[in-house]
C-alpha positions in Angstrom: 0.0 0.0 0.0 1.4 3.6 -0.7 2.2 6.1 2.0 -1.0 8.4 1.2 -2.6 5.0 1.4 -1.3 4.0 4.8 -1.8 7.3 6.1 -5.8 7.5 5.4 -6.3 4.1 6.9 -4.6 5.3 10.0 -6.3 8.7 9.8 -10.1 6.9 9.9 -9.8 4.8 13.0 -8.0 8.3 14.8 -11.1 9.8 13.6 -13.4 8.0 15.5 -11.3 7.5 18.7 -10.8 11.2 18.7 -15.0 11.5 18.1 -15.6 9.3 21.2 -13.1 11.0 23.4 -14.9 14.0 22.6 -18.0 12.4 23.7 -16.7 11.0 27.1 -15.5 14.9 27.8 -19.2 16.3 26.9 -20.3 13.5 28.7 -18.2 14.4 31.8 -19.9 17.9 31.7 -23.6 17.0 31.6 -23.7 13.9 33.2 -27.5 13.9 32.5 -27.2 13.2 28.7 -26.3 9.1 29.3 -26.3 8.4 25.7 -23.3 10.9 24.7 -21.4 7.8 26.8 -22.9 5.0 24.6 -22.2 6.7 21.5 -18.5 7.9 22.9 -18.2 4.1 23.9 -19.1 3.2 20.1 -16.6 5.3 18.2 -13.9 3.8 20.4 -15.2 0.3 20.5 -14.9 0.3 16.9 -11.7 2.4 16.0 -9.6 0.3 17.9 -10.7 -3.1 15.2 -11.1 -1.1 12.5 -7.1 0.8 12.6 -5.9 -3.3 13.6 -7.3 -4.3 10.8 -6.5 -2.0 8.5 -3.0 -2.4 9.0 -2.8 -6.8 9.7 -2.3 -8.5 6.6 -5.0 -10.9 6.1 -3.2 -14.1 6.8 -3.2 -12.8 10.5 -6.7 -12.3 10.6 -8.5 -15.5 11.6 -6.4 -15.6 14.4 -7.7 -12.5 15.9 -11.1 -12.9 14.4 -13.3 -13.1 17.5 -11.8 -10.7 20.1 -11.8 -7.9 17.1 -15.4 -8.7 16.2 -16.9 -8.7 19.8 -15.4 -5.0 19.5 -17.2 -4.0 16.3 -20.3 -5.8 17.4 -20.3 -4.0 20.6 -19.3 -1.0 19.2 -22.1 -0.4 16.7 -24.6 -1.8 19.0 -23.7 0.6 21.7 -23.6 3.9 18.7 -27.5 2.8 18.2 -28.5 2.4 21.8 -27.3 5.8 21.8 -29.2 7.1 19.4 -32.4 5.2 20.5 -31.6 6.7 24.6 -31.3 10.6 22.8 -35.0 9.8 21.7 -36.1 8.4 25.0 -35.8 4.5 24.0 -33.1 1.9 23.6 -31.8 -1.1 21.7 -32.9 -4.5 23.5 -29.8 -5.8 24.6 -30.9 -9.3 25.2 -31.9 -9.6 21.5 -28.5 -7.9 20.6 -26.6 -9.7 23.0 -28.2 -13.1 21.6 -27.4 -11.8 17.7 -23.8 -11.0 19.0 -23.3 -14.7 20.7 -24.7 -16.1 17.5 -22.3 -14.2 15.9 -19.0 -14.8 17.4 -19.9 -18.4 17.5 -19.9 -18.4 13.7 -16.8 -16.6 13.4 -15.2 -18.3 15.9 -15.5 -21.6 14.0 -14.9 -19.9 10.5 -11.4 -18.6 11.9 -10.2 -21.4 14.6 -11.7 -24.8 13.1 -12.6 -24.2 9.0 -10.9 -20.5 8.4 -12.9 -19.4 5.4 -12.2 -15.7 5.0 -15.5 -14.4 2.8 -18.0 -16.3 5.0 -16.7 -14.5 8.2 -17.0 -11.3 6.5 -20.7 -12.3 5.2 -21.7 -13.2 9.1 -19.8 -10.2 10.6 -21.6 -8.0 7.7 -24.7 -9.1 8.5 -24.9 -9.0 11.9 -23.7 -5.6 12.0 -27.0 -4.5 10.3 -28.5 -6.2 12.3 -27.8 -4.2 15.3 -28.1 -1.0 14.1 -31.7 -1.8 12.5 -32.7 -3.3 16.3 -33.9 0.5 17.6 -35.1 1.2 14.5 -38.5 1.6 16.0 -37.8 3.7 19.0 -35.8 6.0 16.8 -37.6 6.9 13.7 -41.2 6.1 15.5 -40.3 8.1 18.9 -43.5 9.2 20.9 -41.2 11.5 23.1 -43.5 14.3 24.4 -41.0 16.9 24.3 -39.1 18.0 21.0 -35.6 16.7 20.3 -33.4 19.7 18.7 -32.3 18.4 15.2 -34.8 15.5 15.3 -34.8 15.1 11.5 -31.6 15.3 11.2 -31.0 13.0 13.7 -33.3 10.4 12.4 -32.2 10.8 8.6 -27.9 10.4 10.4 -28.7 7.1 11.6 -31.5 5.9 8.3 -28.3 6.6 6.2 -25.7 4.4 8.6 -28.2 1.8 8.3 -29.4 1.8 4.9 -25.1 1.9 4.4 -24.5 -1.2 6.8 -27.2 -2.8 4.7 -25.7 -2.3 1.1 -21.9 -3.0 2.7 -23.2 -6.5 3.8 -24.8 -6.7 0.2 -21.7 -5.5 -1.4 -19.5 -7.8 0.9 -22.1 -10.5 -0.4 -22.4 -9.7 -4.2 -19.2 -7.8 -5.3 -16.4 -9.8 -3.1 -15.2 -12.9 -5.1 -15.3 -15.9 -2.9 -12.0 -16.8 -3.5 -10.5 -13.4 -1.9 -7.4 -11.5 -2.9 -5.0 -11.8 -0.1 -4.9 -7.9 -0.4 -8.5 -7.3 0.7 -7.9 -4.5 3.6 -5.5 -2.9 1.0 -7.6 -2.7 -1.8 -9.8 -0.1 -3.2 -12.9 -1.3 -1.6 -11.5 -1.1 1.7 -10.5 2.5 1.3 -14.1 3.2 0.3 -15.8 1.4 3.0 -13.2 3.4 5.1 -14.0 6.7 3.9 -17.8 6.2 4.1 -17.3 4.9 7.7 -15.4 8.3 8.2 -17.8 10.8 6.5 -20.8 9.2 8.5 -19.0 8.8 11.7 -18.5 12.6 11.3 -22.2 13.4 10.7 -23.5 11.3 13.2 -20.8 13.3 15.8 -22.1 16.5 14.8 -25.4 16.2 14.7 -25.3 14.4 18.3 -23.2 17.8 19.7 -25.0 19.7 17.9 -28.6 18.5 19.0 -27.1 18.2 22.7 -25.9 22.3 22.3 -29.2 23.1 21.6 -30.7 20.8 24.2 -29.1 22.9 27.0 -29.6 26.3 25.7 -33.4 25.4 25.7 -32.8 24.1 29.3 -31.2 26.8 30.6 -33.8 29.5 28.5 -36.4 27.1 29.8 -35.0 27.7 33.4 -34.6 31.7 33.1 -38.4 31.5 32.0 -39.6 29.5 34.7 -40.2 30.2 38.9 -38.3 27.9 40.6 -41.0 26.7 42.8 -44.5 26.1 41.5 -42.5 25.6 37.5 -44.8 28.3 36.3 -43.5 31.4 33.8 -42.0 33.6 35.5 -43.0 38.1 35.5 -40.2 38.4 32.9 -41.3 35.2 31.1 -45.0 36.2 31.0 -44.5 39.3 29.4 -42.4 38.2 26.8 -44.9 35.0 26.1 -48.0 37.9 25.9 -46.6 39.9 23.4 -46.1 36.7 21.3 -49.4 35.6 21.8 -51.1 39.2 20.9 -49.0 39.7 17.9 -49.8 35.7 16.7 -53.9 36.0 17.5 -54.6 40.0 17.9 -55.7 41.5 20.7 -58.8 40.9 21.0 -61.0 37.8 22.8 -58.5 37.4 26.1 -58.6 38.2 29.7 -57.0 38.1 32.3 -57.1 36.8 35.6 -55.1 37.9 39.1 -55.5 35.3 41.8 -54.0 35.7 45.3 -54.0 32.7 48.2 -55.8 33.9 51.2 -54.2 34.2 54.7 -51.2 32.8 53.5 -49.2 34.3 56.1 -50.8 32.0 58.6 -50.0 29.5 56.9 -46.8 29.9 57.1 -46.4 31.2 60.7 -48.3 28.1 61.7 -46.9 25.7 59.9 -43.9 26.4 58.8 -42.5 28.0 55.4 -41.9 24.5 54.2 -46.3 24.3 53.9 -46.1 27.7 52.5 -44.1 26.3 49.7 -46.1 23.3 49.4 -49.1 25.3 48.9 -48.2 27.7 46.2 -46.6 24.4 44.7 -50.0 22.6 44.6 -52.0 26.2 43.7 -49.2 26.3 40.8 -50.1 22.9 39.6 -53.6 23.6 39.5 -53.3 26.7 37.4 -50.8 24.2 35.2 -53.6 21.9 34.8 -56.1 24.1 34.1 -54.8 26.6 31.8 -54.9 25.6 27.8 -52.3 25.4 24.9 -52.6 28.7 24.0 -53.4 30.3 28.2 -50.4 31.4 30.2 -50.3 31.3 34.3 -47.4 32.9 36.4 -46.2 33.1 39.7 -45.5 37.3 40.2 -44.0 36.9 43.2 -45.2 35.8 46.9 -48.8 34.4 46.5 -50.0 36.3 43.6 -50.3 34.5 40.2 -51.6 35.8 36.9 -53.5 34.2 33.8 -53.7 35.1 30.4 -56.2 32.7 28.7 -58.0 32.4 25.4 -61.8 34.1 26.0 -64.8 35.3 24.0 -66.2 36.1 26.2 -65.9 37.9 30.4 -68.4 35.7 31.5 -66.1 32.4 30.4 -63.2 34.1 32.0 -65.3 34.1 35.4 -66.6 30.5 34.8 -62.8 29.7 34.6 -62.0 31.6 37.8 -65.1 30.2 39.7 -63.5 27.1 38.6 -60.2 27.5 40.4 -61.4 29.2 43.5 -63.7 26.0 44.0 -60.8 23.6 43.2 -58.5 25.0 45.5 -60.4 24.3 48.6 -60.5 21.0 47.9 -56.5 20.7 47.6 -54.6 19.0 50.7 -51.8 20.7 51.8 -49.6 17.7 54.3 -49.4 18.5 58.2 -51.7 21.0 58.2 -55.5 21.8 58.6 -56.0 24.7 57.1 -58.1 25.1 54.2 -56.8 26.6 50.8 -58.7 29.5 49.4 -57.7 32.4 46.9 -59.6 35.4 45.7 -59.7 36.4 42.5 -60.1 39.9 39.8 -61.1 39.0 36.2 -60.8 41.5 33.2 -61.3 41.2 29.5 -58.5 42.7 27.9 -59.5 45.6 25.9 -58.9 45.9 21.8 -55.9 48.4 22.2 -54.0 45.4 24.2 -52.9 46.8 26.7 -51.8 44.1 28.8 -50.3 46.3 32.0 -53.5 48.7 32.0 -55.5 44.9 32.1 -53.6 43.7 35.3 -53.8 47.0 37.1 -57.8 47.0 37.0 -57.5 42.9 37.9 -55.2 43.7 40.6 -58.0 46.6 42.1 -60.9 43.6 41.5 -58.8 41.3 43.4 -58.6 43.7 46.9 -62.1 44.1 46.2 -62.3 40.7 46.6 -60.0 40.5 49.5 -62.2 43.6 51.2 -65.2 41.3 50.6 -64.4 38.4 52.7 -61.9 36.7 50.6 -62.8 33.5 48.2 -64.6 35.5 45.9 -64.1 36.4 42.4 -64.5 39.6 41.4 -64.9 41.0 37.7 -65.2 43.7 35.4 -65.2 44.6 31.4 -61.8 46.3 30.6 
């Protein structure tokens, strides 16, 4: 083989180590995404074979047949499961860990006992494909509620590795002569499948990082958007989420509701601030619950939340409040007897959309409320 030759088969197997040890240091620094480790324990598993063979002339080979296949089997089965985890599923492993003995046991007696070259690479082909296609399924069929960054791209990196492992093991099967050259991991065909290998290795790297980037930033803008405690929007949040919704929809057929727990304070100078969190977290989750697709609810600050919800009309918007202040009496807050109530100030917001003048008038209503005994809900047209 010539020296540009040599070099490229060294330079595919670096490749992929290199990919997986850059997976193993993302993976170090967001422990939470388990399948960077999987994939990072792929690339390696398979760079190490792949350079060995690349360099053994072939007459070596069926002596080291099985221990360098368990690593490519391993390998690509453990790239796949990460894809599959990244979409919330997996790749069985007792199915791929029955394919793999099957396997090995195969190659094992085509290299130890009847050393037949172009059968081991027909088994080891196969079987390959095989375990990428296993999470096919959970991959390209994923029910995962929340959005993956790069989904498509995702889904059409690993179609294309296994649509490729599938017409290598045909091309192994159909353009390989089954009296081999001795040459075969110097030949052209070898460089080619090498190449591929590299070009998709790459892709499949870059989309992974790249979908992982853009899964934190949406964490982290998720987090600046949200209170801490009841996992509501935030005042910041809900501002910026209204003048969305206003400029997708108009201005026209919302209101907007100001809701405030009652005697909090006693709650938690009688029992404790750790019920006063446990409150506003259960009052939080019913305003979660309650609110629609298109609705926003907040947390302001203290006990005061605010809604934004799709109306046509005031008298909805009341039926919606009436709703709340009824369901909250009936929540159970742990070691303690007192009985949640809120009061509440409804608005319609008015066609100019003025979203601040909306909550000042609901804010009024809602001491109106509070001046009227509490547990009431008070309302007005804007």
């Amino acid at each position: 083989m010539s020296s540009p030759n040599q070099y490229f088969v060294l330079i595919v197997p670096a490749c992929a180590a290199l990919l997986g040890v850059a997976m193993i240091y993302c993976w170090s620094r967001l422990r939470d995404h388990r399948y960077l480790l999987w994939i990072a324990s792929g690339y390696i598993s398979t760079a190490i074979p792949l350079g060995i063979h690349s360099l053994m002339p072939n007459e070596h080979l069926a002596r080291w047949t099985v221990p360098l296949s368990t690593m490519y089997l391993f390998g690509v089965w453990a790239l796949a499961h990460g894809v599959a985890v990244r979409f919330g599923g997996r790749s069985p492993p007792r199915l791929a860990g029955t394919i793999m003995f099957i396997t090995l046991g195969g190659l094992f007696y085509f290299s130890q006992i009847h050393d037949d070259l172009w059968l081991r690479l027909q088994i080891l082909g196969w079987s390959l494909a095989l375990l990428i296609a296993l999470p096919a399924k959970s991959i390209l069929l994923s029910s995962r509620t929340r959005p993956i960054p790069l989904a498509a791209l995702l889904r059409a990196s690993y179609l294309t590795t296994l649509l490729y492992a599938f017409f290598r093991a045909l091309a192994l099967t159909t353009l390989i002569p089954r009296e081999i050259q001795p040459d075969l991991t110097q030949s052209g065909f070898w460089l080619l499948m090498l190449a591929a290998n590299m070009f998709i290795s790459i892709w499949i790297a870059l989309a992974i990082l790249t979908s992982t980037a853009m899964s934190i930033v949406q964490t982290l803008d998720h987090e600046r958007s949200q209170d801490p405690l009841t996992r509501l929007l935030n005042r910041r949040a809900f501002f910026e989420q209204v003048k969305k919704r206003l400029e997708r929809y108009g201005h026209t057929g919302w209101a907007v509701i100001i809701c405030d727990l009652d005697h909090f304070k006693i709650v938690n100078d009688t029992w404790g601030h750790a019920a006063g969190d446990r409150a506003l977290k259960e009052f939080g989750a019913l305003l979660a619950r309650t609110v629609r697709q298109d609705d926003l609810a907040a947390r302001f600050g203290g006990e005061e939340f605010v809604l934004l919800i799709r109306s046509t009309s005031l008298h909805t918007a009341v039926l919606v409040a009436e709703r709340l202040r009824s369901s909250a009496m009936n929540l159970h807050i742990p070691a303690t007897a007192h009985t949640l109530t809120a009061s509440f100030g409804v608005v319609q917001l008015n066609s100019n959309g003025d979203i601040n003048q909306a909550i000042e008038q609901a804010d009024r209503l809602l001491y109106e409320a509070k001046h009227a005994g509490r547990n009431k809900v008070i309302w007005k047209a804007s």
